[in-house]
C-alpha positions, 0 to 999 in steps of 0.5 A: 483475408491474407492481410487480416491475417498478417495484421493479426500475426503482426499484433500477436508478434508484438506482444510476445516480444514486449512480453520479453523486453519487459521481462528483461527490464524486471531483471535489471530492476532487480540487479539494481536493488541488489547493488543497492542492497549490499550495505541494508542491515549495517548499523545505525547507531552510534558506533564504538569509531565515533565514541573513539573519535569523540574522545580523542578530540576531547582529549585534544582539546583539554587534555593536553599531555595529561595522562592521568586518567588514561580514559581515551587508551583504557576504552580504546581496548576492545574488551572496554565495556566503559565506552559501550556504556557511555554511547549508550548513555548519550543516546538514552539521555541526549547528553553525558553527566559527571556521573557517567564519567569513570570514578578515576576521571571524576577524582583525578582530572582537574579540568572536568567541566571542560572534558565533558563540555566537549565529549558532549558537542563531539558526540552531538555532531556524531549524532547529527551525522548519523541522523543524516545517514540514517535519512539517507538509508532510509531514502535508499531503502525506498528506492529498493523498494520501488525497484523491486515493486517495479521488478515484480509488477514488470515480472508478473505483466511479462508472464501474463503476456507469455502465458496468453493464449491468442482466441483471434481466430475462434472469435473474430467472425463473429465480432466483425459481423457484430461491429459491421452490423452497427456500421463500424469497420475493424482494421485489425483485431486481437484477443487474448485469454489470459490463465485465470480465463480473463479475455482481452481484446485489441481492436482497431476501429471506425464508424463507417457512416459518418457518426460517433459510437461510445466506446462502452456501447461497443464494448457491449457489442463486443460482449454479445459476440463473445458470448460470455460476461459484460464487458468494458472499455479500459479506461486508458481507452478513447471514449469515442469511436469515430471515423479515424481508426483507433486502438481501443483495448476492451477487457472483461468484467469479473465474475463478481460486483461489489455493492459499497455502504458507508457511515460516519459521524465526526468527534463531537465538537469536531467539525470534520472527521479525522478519519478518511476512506475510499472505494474504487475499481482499478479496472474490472478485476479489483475493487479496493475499500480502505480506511485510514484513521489519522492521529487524533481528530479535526482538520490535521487528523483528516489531512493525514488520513487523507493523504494515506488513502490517496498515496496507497490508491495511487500505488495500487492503481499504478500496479503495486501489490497491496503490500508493497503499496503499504511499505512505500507509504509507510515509508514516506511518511517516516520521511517526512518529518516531526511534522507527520503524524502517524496514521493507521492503514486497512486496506481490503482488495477483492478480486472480481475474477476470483472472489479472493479478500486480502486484506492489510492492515497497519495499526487498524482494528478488526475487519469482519467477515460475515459468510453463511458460517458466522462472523469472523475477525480478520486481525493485525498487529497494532503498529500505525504507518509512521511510525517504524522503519521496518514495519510490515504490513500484515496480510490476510486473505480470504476466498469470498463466495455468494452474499458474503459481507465485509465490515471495516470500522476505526476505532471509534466505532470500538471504543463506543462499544461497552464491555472489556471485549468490544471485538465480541460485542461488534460481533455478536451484533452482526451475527444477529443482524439481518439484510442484505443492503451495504448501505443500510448494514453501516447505517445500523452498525453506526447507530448500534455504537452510537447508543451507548453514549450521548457523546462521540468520544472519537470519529466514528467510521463504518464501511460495508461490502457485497459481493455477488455473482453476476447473472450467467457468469461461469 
């Protein structure tokens, strides 16, 4: 008994101390970002310098010591509204006209031509160089990003850590008894409850007899001990247990499931759908439904939709807030190129532990909520990912309960829809639609669009969610 008890204070004191040292590199993440920071805001025009240093060369090269005009010395003042205008005019037009010019240059200067020749290639190289810092501003901006994500997953794990409540003493007993009763021998156990009545248990583990046991049907022995919901094996856990002593991590189930639907039709004429969607669960406490509608539609529509939903998967899998996620995806694909077509993000994550929705959207329409008071329309700006540097992400949430339903649908499914308010109309039919099947509630809202036209005018995807409370969960 002493030495369980040791074995178990050792594991609790290694916890509180990674808790702290992740605590400590969520710091100096953020002092990163902060270092980095200090040029964000500066501007990424072409500025008042390089319209100066644009006309100087020209004047070098043409001018001689011709001072007719004074063009370069009349801008160089700092009330000259002349060189304002004529940056602005390169920018909006992409080169200077003769008309640009000041009256004084066009009817005094004898080498005109020439001049403007070359104020143009200047301030086309100082285009170039800004385009350069702009894609390395653009590139730093990510790195801040990241850093910060970094920062307040690392920030929040350590407080999760910190704020655990170790039940080991209350519940081992019973869990060895139950492990023992199927021939498996615990060399050490901890488990923690976290401040959302989440439990988690660390259990080092063999067989005693020789065979092999599953890590999910330990899980449920460990459940029945526990006394409360279901739970699993995490799935950077060994999925088998066998002689060797092993550490396999079991977490809780949350207090709520999901059950998914889902219907699609492609453009007509279109081999494949350009839009992309997914459903998973990053663990037992969050499901995540999306759908990304790529520009236009076909096989490089689908690709680019695609590619959105497994960015934006992965960075939720790793830790990253929805948000956060959504930036960083956003922002790699302003960064990669004129090859890169915009595409829009909806994005729902549930949490099963609570039943809260928080939904983000860029560029997606309307996600329906149908609860027992009626349906209501969860919107967002309209700005596809790709587009905008500093586009946010707008974030919506809800708190789910008992048999309430989520819809999400592209645009096509809209645009099939008559009438001038196709929002209302979706509505209007899912207010008077009956069943409790996610999968038959796509199905029936996919043919209700389709109705009303013998043509698919643009991909057409519908996903559906359920969410119930599992049997006995408190």
């Amino acid at each position: 008994m002493f030495y369980r008890k040791n074995c178990h204070r050792d594991m609790a004191d290694i916890h509180v101390y990674t808790a702290r040292k992740l605590s400590d590199m969520a710091g100096s993440l953020e002092e990163l970002a902060k270092s980095l920071d200090q040029e964000r805001g500066a501007g990424r025009s072409l500025s008042r310098e390089d319209g100066l240093a644009a006309m100087q060369m020209a004047a070098a090269m043409v001018c001689g010591n011709c001072g007719r005009c004074n063009l370069y010395s009349d801008s160089e003042k700092e009330e000259s509204y002349y060189l304002y205008y004529l940056l602005r005019a390169f920018e909006q037009k992409g080169t200077i006209e003769f008309d640009d010019m000041p009256r004084l240059f066009q009817e005094t200067c004898g080498r005109q031509k020439d001049y403007v020749g070359e104020l143009n290639r200047n301030l086309g190289r100082a285009t170039m160089n800004l385009t350069w810092k702009n894609r390395f501003l653009e590139s730093r901006d990510t790195v801040i990003t990241q850093f910060r994500e970094l920062a307040v997953i690392l920030e929040e794990f350590a407080h999760q850590m910190e704020q655990a409540v170790d039940v080991t003493a209350e519940k081992e007993p019973e869990v060895r008894r139950a492990f023992g009763r199927r021939h498996m021998a615990i060399e050490r156990l901890l488990i923690l409850e976290y401040d959302n009545n989440r439990r988690e248990a660390f259990v080092t583990v063999r067989t005693n007899n020789g065979r092999c046991v599953m890590s999910k049907d330990a899980a449920m022995y460990l459940g029945q001990a526990m006394g409360g919901r279901p739970w699993m094996a995490a799935r950077d856990s060994k999925a088998v247990i066998n002689r060797q002593f092993a550490t396999i991590r079991f977490v809780e189930e949350g207090a709520y499931r999901v059950l998914w639907g889902v219907a699609r039709q492609a453009k007509s004429g279109e081999a494949v759908s350009g839009d992309s969607y997914t459903f998973s669960q990053n663990g037992p406490g969050q499901a995540i439904m999306s759908l990304s509608d790529g520009m236009g539609s076909g096989e490089t529509a689908a690709r680019e939709s695609q590619r959105v939903i497994e960015l934006a998967e992965q960075l939720l899998a790793a830790g990253y807030t929805p948000r956060g996620a959504l930036k960083l995806v956003n922002t790699v694909l302003l960064l990669a190129g004129e090859e890169q077509h915009p595409a829009t993000i909806d994005l729902c994550c549930i949490d099963l532990y609570t039943g809260v929705l928080e939904v983000m959207k860029m560029g997606a329409v309307a996600t329906y909520l149908v609860n027992e008071s009626g349906v209501e329309l969860l919107e967002a700006a309209q700005t596809p990912a790709g587009v905008l540097s500093q586009a946010e992400p707008a974030l919506l949430s809800r708190k789910l309960w008992e048999d309430n339903r989520v819809v999400m649908v592209s645009d096509g499914v809209l645009e099939a829809l008559p009438g001038e308010d196709k929002e209302q109309v979706l509505r209007e039919y899912l207010e008077d639609m009956s069943g409790r099947d996610p999968q038959e509630a796509a199905e029936r809202i996919l043919d209700f669009a389709m109705s009303f036209s013998p043509e698919n005018r643009d991909d057409m995807t519908v996903l559906t969610a359920g969410i119930w409370r599992r049997a006995g969960a408190v």
